[in-house]
Every structure is written in C-alpha cells, then in structure tokens.
N, C-alpha and C positions, 0 to 999 in steps of 0.2 A: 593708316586706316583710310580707305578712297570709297567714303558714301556718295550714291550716287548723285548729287551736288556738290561734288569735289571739280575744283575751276572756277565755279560761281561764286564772284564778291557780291556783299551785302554792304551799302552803308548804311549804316541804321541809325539815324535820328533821331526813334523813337525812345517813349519813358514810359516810367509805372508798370504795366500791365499787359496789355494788348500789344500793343508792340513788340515789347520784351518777349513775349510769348512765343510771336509769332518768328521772331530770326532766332529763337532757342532754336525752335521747329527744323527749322532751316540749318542753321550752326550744328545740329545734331547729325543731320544726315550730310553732312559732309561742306557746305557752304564757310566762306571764310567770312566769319560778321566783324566789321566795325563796329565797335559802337560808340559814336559822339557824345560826351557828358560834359557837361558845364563843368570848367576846373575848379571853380570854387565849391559847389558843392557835391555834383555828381549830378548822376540818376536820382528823382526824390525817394524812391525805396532804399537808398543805400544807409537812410537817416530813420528808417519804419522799423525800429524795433522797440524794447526788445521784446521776443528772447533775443541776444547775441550770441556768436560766435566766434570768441575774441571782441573785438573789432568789427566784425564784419555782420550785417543786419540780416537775421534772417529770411526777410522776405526776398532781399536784393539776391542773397546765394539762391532761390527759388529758380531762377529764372534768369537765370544770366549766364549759366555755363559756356564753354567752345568758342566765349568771343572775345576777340580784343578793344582794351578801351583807349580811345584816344579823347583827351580832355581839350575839348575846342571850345574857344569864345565863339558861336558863330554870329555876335552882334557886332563883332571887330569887322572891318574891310578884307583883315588879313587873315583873320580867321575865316572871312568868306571865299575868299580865294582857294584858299586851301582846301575847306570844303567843295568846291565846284571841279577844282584838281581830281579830289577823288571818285567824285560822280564819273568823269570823265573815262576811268575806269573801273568803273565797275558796273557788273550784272545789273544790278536790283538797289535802288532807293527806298526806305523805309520810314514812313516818319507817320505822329500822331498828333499833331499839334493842332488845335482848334483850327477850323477853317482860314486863309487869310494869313496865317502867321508865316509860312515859307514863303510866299512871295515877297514879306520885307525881310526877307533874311538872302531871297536871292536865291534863293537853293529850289523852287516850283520845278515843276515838270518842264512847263514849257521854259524857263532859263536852259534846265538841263539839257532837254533835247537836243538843242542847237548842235553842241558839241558830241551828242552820245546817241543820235537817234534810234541805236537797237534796246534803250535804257528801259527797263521795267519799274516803272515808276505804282507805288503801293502808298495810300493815304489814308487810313483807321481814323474816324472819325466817330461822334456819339449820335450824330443822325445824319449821315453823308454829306457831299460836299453841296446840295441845293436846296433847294425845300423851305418852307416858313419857320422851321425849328433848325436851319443852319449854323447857325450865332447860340446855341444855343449851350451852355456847357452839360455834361454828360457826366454820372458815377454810374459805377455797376446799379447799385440799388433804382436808380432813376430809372435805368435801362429794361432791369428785370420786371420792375411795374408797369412801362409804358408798354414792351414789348410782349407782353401777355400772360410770361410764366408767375409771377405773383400772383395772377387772377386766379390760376387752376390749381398752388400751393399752398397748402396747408387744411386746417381738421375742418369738417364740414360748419358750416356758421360761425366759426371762429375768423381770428385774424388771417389776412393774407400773409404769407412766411416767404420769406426770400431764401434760397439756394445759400447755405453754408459756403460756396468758394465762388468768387464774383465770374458767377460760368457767361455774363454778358461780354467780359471783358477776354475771359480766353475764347468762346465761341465766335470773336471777331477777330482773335490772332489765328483760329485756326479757320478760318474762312479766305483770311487772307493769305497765310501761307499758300493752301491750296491752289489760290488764283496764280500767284504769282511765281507756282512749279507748270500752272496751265500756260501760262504768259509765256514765260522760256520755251515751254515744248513748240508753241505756234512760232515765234522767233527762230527757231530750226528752220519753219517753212518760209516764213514770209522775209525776213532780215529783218523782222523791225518790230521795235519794244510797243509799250504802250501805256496808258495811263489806268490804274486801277482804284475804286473809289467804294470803299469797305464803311459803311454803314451800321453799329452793334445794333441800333435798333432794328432795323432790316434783317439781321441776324438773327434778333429775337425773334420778330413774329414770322419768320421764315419753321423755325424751334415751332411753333403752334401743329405745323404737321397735321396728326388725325385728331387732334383738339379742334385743331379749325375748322375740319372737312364733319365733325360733329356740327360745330354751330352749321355749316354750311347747310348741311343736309336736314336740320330738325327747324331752324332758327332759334334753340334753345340753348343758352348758356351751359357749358359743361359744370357740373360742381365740382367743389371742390370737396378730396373727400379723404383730405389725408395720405397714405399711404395706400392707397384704395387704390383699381383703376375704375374708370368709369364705365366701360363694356365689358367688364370680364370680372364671374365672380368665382372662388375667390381668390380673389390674387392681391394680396396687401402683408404687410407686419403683424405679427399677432402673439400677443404679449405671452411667453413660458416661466414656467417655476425660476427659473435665472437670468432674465433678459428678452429677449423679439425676434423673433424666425420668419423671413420672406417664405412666406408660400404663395406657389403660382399655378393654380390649378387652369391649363388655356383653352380646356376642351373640352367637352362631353365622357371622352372617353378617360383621360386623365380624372375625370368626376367620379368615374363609378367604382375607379380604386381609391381614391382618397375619402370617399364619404364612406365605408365603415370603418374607416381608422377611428374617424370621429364623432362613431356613433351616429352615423345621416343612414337614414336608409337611401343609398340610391336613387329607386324608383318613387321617393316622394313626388307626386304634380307640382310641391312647390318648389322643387330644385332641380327637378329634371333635366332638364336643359338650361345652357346660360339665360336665355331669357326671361326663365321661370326665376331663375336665382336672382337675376338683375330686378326683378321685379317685388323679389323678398328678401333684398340684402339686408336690411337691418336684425332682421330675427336670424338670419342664418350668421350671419357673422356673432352674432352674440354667442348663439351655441356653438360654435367653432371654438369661443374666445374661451367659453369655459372650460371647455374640453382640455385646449391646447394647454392651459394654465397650470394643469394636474401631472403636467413632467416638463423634465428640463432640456435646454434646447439639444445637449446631446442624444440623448435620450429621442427626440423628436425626428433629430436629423438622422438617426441611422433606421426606425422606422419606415421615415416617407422615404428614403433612398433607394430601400430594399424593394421597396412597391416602385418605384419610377418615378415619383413626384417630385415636380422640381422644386427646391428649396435653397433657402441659407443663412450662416448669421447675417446679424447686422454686428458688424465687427467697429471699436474705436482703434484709432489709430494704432494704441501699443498691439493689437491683434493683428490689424493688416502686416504690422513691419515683424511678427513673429510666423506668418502664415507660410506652409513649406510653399507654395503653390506662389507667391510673390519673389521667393527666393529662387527657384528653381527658374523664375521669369528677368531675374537680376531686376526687376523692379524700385531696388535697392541697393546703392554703391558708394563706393569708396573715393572719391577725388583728391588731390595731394592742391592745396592750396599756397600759395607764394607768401604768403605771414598764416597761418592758422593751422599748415599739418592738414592731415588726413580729416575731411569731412563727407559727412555724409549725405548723397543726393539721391534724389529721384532715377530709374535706369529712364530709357529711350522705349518710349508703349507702340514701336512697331522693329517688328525683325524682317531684314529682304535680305533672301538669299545669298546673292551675291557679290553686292554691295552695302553690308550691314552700314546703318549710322550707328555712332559709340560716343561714348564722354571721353574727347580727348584732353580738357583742361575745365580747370575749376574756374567759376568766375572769377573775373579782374580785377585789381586795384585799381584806383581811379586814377589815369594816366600813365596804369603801367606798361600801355605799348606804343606810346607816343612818340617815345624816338625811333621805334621800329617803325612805324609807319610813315615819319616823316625822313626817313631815309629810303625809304623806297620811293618817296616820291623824287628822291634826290638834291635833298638839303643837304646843305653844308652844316657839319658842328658848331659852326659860330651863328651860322643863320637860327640852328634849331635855340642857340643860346639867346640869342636878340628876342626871340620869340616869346621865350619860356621867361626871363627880363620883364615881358614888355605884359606880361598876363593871359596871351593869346593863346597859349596853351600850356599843359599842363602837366608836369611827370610823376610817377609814383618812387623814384629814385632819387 
C-alpha cells in the first residue's frame, strides 16, 4: 500500500495524545513512524485502561496504529546515541515533551540539525515554546478553558462544558501534522528542514473562528447557548418522542418550508427573517420544541427530508458503529494484532485517489520492533544483547 508519505521516516518521541495523534496522521498515509517508549513502562496510555483488550489498553490501540515501537532509555548516553543515529535518518522529529526537556536528552533541533540539516523538526507543546506561560504544564481541560471553547459550551447560564473527546489535544496533533506535510513540500524547493513549534493553546483560540470575529465586530461576548447557534435560528437539538434531532434551518428560504411543518406561519414579523428569529429565539424555540416533541425522531426525519430540511440524529456510539453510511465509509475495521487477534479500529477519515492511506498494522507491543530497528541501524546480535542486558532498551520477545 504506497500512501502518499511512503519514504518518509518519522521518529516519534512523542506520548499520550497530541503527538500520538499526529504520526497516526502520518503513519496512516503512508509514513514509516518510530515510536520511542520507555522500556519500562512504555507510552503512559499503554497503562489508561480499562476497558482492556486482553492486555492491551484501550486508549493506547486508539491511536497508535502503523507504527513501530522501539523501547529506548533516552536518559542513557547510549540510548542517546542511538536516538541521534536515527534522527540522522529520518524525514521528521516529533516530540511533546514540556519545554526544555529535549535539550537535556540531547535529541533538540539544533543537536539534530548538525547532522540532518533537511530535518523537519515538530515540537507540540501546551502554550508553545516562548511566552510567560512556557514552563507552564498543559491538559486538554486546561487548554479548552483557556483557549475559548469552554467559554461558548454549554446551556445558556449554566455551567461551562468541556468537549467530550480532548479535541485541544487532537486539534494540536492535527495542526501539526499539516505543517509538517507543508515543511516537507517547501524541502522539495529549498533543501532544507526546519523547526516547527505547535502551540494547543494557539490552536484553541485560532478554533474561535466566527466566535471571535463576533466579539470582534459587536464587542459583546457570544453566549452560550447550548446546542444553539448564535446567528442562525433554528439550528440547534430539539428534543422528539424518542430522543434529539439536529435541525438546521440556515436561510430564509429553508424557513418558509420548515415553519408549517411546525405549525409557524411563515410570514409571522416575528420570524420572518433570521434576524427577526434571532431576536425572538426564546418563544420560537419553545414552540418548535413542542411541536417537535409529539413524534418520533423517525417520523421527524423522513418529513423534513422530504421538504429539504437539513437534519439528523444525535446518535450514541452503538448507532454510529451500526450506521450503513460509516460502513460503506470503512470508518470501522478490523486489524490482526500480534497477542490479541483481530481487533477493532477506527478506518482512515480521508480517501485520495491514487495514493489511498490504509491500516496496514495494529498497534505495537512495547519493544516489539526493537531488534528490527536496531539492525537496520547495523548492530550486531551481541551488541543489540549488551544493550537489552544493560536496560538501554527494550524487546517485546
């Protein structure tokens, strides 16, 4: 399978989240990732469960597909050496370790460079690498507050609600991938790598988008308003006889077929146009709400369908992994794991014609390509012995 990052090595550094994220990203479409774990206990996700599977943690099979693990001490000499060996070839560096920490390990940019000056060097950080909040440690949750989406989540006057999946932490692995397929493309032109420095907070309030460009333009805090949006009525959740149905009424004209489904006259002055509606959202969303409440969401959805109105469930999990339209997308697959059999993963959420990315292997044991990698570097059996002896690194065999 040759995605189009087939040739491109990654070593990957990185842990938890963001990082892992981001050379999935990468590993998916064709990239060959490293990835460095502490032989004693791994990646810390490898220890986040359960649920388990087998042995294996479910959050760590999240996000770890297509790569190989190679278990390094990189606080040994030897282990740093070794690590600096494979800098030397390869593409792209990847690490997320607080500010400060690669330079005593020796493994920085500028170490690298020296040896690898076309190196693309990638450093995920929780408020980038400068700033009065440098030193500062970072969770998703911390990320999602400071960086704005907290502010605009959750039910009007109620609590702020954080994002169900730490989208601070993959929003920073998918920002960085991005760069660092831009970084390669410009190394076509110019010969020469560069340093990349990924900020989740920066990522967050970048995510503010036409929230910002609201305050921008009113000076007034956007509310929060739930499932709501803020310029556009109605377009929210709205509770039916069996569950909640997205409706997204985005226009005028979208308006005039969907208010007598629900009993609106059209040509009411107070809903006439979005602004009128925005200006009477609370009384109109109520009568909506009852309306909607007197059938059930199928019932619901094959009406506004029939009219054009865009809608849809709100599905839990067991429904997304039943839905034909996830299946028909392979959004859902089968990977053959090295101790655990056939499990199942996430598909790859972009198809390119000609060079599709695919799941070619399941996540890894913790040091289970450790002699493969340290034979390409051209250790000897007794060498990788002395090694593996001495704790510097580490095999799954």
């Amino acid at each position: 399978m040759q995605g189009p990052l087939t040739g491109v090595r990654v070593l990957d550094l990185s842990r938890v989240l963001a990082g892992p994220y981001c050379s999935m990203m990468l590993a998916d479409l064709g990239a060959e990732v490293i990835k460095v774990e502490r032989p004693d206990t791994g990646d810390d996700t490898r220890s986040w469960g359960p649920p388990w599977v087998g042995d294996q943690a479910h959050y760590f099979l999240s996000i770890n597909r297509n790569k190989k693990s190679l278990a390094l001490n990189l606080k040994d000499d030897a282990g740093q050496r070794i690590g600096q060996e494979l800098a030397a070839g390869s593409d792209v560096v990847l690490e997320n370790f607080r500010p400060g920490t690669v330079e005593r390990l020796g493994m920085s940019y500028d170490d690298l460079k020296k040896d690898n000056p076309g190196l693309v060097y990638c450093s995920i950080s929780g408020f980038g690498q400068d700033g009065p909040y440098r030193d500062r440690p970072a969770y998703d949750a911390i990320l999602q507050g400071m960086g704005g989406l907290m502010g605009i989540t959750g039910p009007e006057g109620g609590e702020p609600i954080r994002v169900g999946v730490a989208v601070a932490d993959i929003g920073a692995g998918m920002q960085a991938a991005f760069s660092i397929a831009a970084a390669l493309v410009e190394r076509h032109r110019s010969g020469q790598g560069q340093y990349i420095d990924v900020s989740m907070m920066d990522v967050q309030v970048s995510w503010m988008t036409y929230m910002a460009h609201y305050y921008f333009a009113s000076g007034d805090l956007p509310p929060r308003t739930a499932s709501a949006h803020p310029s556009i009525v109605p377009y929210q959740a709205f509770p039916v006889a069996d569950g909640w149905l997205n409706v997204t009424v985005g226009n005028d004209a979208l308006w005039r077929r969907f208010a007598p489904l629900v009993d609106v006259d059209p040509d009411d002055p107070r809903y006439a146009t979005n602004s009128d509606r925005i200006e009477n959202r609370e009384e109109l969303v109520e009568r909506i709400s009852q309306i909607m409440q007197t059938r059930s969401r199928e019932q619901w959805m094959d009406t506004l369908r029939e009219n054009g109105i865009p809608c849809g469930p709100i599905f839990n999990l067991a429904e997304i992994f039943q839905d034909e339209q996830v299946h028909h997308r392979r959004m859902i697959q089968q990977v053959t794991h090295s101790a655990e059999g056939d499990v199942d993963v996430l598909g790859v959420p972009v198809q390119l014609s000609r060079t599709p990315g695919g799941i070619r292997a399941a996540p890894p044991l913790l040091g289970e390509h450790t002699r493969d990698v340290l034979d390409d570097l051209g250790y000897a059996d007794d060498d990788i012995a002395d090694l593996l002896e001495r704790g510097v690194v580490a095999a799954s065999d």
